[in-house]
C-alpha positions in Angstrom: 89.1 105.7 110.0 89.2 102.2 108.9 91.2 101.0 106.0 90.0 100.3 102.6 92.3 97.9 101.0 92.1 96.9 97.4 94.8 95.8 94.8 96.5 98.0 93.1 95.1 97.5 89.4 91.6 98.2 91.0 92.2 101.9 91.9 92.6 105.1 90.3 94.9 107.3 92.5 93.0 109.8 94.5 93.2 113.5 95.8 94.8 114.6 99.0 93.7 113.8 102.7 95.3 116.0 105.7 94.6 116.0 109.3 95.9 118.4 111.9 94.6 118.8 115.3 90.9 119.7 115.0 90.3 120.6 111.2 91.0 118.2 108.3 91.5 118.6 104.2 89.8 116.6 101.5 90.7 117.8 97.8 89.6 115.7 95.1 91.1 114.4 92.0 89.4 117.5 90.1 90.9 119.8 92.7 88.3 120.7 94.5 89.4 120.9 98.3 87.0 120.9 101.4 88.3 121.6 105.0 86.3 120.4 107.8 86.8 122.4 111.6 84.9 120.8 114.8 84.7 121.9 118.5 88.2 121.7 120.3 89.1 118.0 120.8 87.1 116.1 124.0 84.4 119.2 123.6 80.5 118.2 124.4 79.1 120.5 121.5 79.2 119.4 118.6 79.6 122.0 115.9 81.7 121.9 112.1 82.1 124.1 109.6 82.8 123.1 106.1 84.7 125.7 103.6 84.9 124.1 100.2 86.8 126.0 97.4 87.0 124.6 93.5 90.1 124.7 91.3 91.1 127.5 89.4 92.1 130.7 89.1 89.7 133.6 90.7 87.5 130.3 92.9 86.1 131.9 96.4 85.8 129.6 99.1 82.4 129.0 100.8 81.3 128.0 104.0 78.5 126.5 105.8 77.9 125.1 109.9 76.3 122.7 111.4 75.9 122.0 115.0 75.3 118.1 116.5 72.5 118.5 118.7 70.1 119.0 115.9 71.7 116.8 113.4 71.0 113.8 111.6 72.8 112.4 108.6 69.8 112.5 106.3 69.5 116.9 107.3 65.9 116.2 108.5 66.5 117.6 111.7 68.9 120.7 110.7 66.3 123.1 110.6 66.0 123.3 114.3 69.5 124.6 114.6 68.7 127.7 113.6 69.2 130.8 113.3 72.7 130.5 114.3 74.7 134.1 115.5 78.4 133.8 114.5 80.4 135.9 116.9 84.3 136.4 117.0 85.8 137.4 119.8 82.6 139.3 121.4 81.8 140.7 118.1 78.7 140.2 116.4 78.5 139.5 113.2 74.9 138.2 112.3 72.9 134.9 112.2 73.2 132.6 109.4 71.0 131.4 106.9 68.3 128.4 107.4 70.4 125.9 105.2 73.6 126.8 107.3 75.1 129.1 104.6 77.2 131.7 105.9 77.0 135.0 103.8 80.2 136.6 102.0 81.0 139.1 104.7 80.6 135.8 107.4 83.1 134.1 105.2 85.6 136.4 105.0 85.5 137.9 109.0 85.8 133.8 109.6 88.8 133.2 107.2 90.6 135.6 108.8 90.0 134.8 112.3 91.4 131.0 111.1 94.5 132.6 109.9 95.0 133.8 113.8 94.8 132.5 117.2 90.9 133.9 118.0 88.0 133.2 119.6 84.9 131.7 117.3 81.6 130.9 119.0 78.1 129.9 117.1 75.1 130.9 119.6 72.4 128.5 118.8 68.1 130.0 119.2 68.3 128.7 123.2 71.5 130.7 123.9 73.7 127.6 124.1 77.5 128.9 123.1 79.1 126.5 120.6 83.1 126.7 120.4 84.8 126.3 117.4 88.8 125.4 117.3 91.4 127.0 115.4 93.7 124.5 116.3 94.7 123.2 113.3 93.2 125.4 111.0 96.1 127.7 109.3 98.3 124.3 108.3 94.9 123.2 106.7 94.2 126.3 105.0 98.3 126.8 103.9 97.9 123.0 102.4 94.8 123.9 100.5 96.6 127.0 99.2 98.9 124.9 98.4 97.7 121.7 96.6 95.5 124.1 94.4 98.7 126.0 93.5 97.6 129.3 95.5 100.6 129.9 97.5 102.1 133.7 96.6 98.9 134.8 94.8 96.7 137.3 95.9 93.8 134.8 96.0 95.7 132.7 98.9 94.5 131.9 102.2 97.8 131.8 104.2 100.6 132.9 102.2 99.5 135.9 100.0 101.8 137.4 97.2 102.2 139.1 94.0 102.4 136.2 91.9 99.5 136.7 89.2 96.1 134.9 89.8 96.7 133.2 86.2 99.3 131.4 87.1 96.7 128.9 89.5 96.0 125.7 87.7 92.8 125.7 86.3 90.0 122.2 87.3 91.2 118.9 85.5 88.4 117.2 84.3 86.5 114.4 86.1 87.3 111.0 84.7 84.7 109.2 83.2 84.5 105.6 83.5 81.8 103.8 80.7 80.3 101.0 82.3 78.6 98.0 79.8 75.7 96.4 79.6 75.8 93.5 82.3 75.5 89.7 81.4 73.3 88.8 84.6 74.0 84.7 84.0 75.7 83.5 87.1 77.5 80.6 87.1 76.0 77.2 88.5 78.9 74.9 90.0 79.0 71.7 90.7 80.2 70.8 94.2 84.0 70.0 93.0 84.2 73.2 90.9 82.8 75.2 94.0 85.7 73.5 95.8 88.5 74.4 93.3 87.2 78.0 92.8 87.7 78.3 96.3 91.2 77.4 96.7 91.7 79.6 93.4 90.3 82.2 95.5 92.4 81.5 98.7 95.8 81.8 96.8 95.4 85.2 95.8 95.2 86.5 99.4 97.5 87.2 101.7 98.2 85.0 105.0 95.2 85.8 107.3 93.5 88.2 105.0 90.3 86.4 105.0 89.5 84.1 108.1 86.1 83.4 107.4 87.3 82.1 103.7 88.1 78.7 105.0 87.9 74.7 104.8 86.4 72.6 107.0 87.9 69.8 108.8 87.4 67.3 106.2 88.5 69.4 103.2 85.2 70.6 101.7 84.4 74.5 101.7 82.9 76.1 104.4 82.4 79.2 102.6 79.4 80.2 100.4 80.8 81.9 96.9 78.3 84.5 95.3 78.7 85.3 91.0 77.3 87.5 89.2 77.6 88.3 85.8 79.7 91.0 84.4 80.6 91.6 80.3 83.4 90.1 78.0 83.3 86.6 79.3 83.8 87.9 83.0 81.7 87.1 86.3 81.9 88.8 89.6 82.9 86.1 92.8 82.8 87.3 96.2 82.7 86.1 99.7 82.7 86.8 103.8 85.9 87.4 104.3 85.9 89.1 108.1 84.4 90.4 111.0 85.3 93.2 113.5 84.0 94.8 116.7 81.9 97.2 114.3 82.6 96.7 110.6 82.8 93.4 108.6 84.0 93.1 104.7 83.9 90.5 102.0 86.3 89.8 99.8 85.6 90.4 95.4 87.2 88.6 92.3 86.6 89.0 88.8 86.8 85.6 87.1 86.2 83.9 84.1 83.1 82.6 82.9 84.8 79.1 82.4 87.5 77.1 84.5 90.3 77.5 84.3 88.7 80.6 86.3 92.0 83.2 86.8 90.7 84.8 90.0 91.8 88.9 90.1 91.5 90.0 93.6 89.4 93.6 93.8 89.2 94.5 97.5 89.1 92.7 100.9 86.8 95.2 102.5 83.7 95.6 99.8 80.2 95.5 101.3 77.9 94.7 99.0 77.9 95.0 95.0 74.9 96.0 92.7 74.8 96.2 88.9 79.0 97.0 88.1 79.6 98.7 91.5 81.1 97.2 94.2 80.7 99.6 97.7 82.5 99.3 100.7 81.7 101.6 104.0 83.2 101.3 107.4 83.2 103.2 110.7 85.7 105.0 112.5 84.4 104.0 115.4 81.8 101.9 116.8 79.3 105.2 117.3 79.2 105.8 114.1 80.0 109.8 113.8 82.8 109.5 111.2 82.4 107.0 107.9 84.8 105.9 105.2 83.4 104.5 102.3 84.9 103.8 98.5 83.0 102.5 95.4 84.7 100.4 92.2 82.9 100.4 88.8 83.3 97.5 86.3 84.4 99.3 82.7 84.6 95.8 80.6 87.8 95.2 81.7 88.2 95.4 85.3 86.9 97.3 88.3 88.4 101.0 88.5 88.2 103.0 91.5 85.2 105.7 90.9 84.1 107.4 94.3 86.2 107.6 97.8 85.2 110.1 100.7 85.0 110.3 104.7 82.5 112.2 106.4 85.0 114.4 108.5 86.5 113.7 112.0 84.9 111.8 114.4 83.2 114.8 116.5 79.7 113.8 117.6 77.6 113.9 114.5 75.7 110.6 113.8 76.5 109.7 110.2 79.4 111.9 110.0 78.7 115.5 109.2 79.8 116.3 105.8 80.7 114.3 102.6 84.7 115.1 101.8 85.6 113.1 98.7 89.1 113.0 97.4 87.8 110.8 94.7 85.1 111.8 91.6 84.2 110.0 88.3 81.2 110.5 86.1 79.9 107.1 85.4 77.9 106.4 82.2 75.8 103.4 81.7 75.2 101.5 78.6 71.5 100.4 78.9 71.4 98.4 75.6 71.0 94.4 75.9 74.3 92.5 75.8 75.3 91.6 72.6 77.8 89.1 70.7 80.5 90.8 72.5 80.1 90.4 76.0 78.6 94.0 76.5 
């Protein structure tokens, strides 16, 4: 998955990510986990299955499955894929529902096989026998049980004990992150205050961070600056800062409204910004099947982190086939006009 870089003042810290062979563990910053299980690696059929499980003491886990030949990231398609009949070593045990929501019984029976070394298979409406790995699948479920403070309580996935149920740390709270009313004045430069801004810019990267931010020949700037307006006597610079095989990012500043402009470097790797939110989304892989993507939300001061999530392991669905966050926020918008202040 590619990298999102950013500085360090720009994030809030997130939840946990954990791979292992052929499932993979997104818990959020709530504590909320989701674990994601494919088809064995190199397989041709793709299925997943998603169990997600919130916080707290008493929380079930739920599950649902999709399977790649009828998918499509917007769900249009997903419909065709069933009825699907879960089956577990031979056994039988039902078809799943039309929006790929296995029932409590289908949960359990497939928790358990997970916790051994079995044989799970989804039979799609043609007859067409979809795999799914365990490989993988107990170290995911121990480390859920574990980051949600599980392990030893009769509620655990892995590791069951005695330890009483009350003892589980209960949700935290979602941050929320206020974002002001936006000044939308850019800023007009002249050509020798584009050029300053520029090298402004250049100093606060690293060697090589941004090869399309550059100079021509005979010292003027190649590179075209976009501002926007932010609140508190702040504006928003960016520019094209590189290009790979199948993802590209540009580079974000806040500055001030006046020189001298004290550029504060955001992220390398944003893709676009709109109205206090920067975005930045990349591929795993030049396909497509597997997406990283992170947003930053201006709150007055600076831009916090406020969303970060993959789509799951790269496994054949176009889009990537689940959202797996391991970062939430609540943003609130102030719709009034800017005032004296800034917001």
């Amino acid at each position: 998955m590619a990298a999102l870089a950013s500085s360090p003042s720009a994030t809030t810290r997130p939840g946990v990510h954990f791979e292992h062979h052929d499932w993979l563990l997104a818990c959020d910053n709530t504590g909320t986990c989701r674990a994601a299980g494919y088809q064995p690696g190199g397989g041709d059929l793709p299925v997943s299955v998603l169990l997600t499980r919130h916080a707290g003491p008493g929380q079930t886990v739920t599950a649902e499955v999709q399977i790649g030949d009828a998918w499509d990231a917007s769900g249009e398609s997903a419909q065709e894929a069933f009825p699907l009949t879960l089956r577990i070593d031979g056994g039988d045990l039902g078809t799943v529902a039309a929006d790929g929501a296995l029932s409590s019984p289908q949960t359990a029976a497939l928790l358990g096989a997970l916790a051994r070394d079995t044989r799970i298979e989804w039979i799609a409406p043609g007859g067409t026998v979809y795999p799914l790995s365990d490989h993988g699948a107990a170290a995911v479920l121990l480390k859920m049980d574990e980051t949600q403070g599980r392990l030893g309580t009769p509620g655990a996935l892995m590791r069951k004990g005695t330890r009483d149920e009350s003892q589980v740390p209960a949700a935290r709270p979602m941050p929320v992150i206020d974002l002001p009313a936006l000044d939308d004045a850019g800023i007009a430069l002249s050509p020798d205050e584009h050029t300053a801004l520029l090298r402004e810019l250049e100093a606060q990267l690293e060697p090589d961070a941004c090869p399309s931010l550059s100079f021509g020949n005979d010292g003027n700037p190649v590179s075209d600056l976009s501002i926007s307006g932010l609140s508190n006597g702040k504006r928003l610079v960016s520019a094209h800062c590189w290009l790979a095989a199948y993802n590209s990012g540009s580079a974000f500043w806040v500055i001030n409204a006046e020189a001298p402009y004290g550029p504060v470097l955001v992220t390398t790797d944003g893709n676009e910004y709109y109205r206090g939110r920067i975005e930045a989304g990349h591929k795993g892989r030049g396909v497509g099947d597997c997406w990283g993507s992170r947003t930053w939300t201006w709150n007055g001061e600076t831009f916090v982190g406020s969303h970060e999530q993959t789509t799951g392991l790269c496994r054949g669905f176009p889009g990537g086939a689940w959202s797996l966050p391991t970062l939430v926020s609540e943003v609130r918008e102030d719709a009034s006009p800017a005032g004296s202040d800034g917001r």
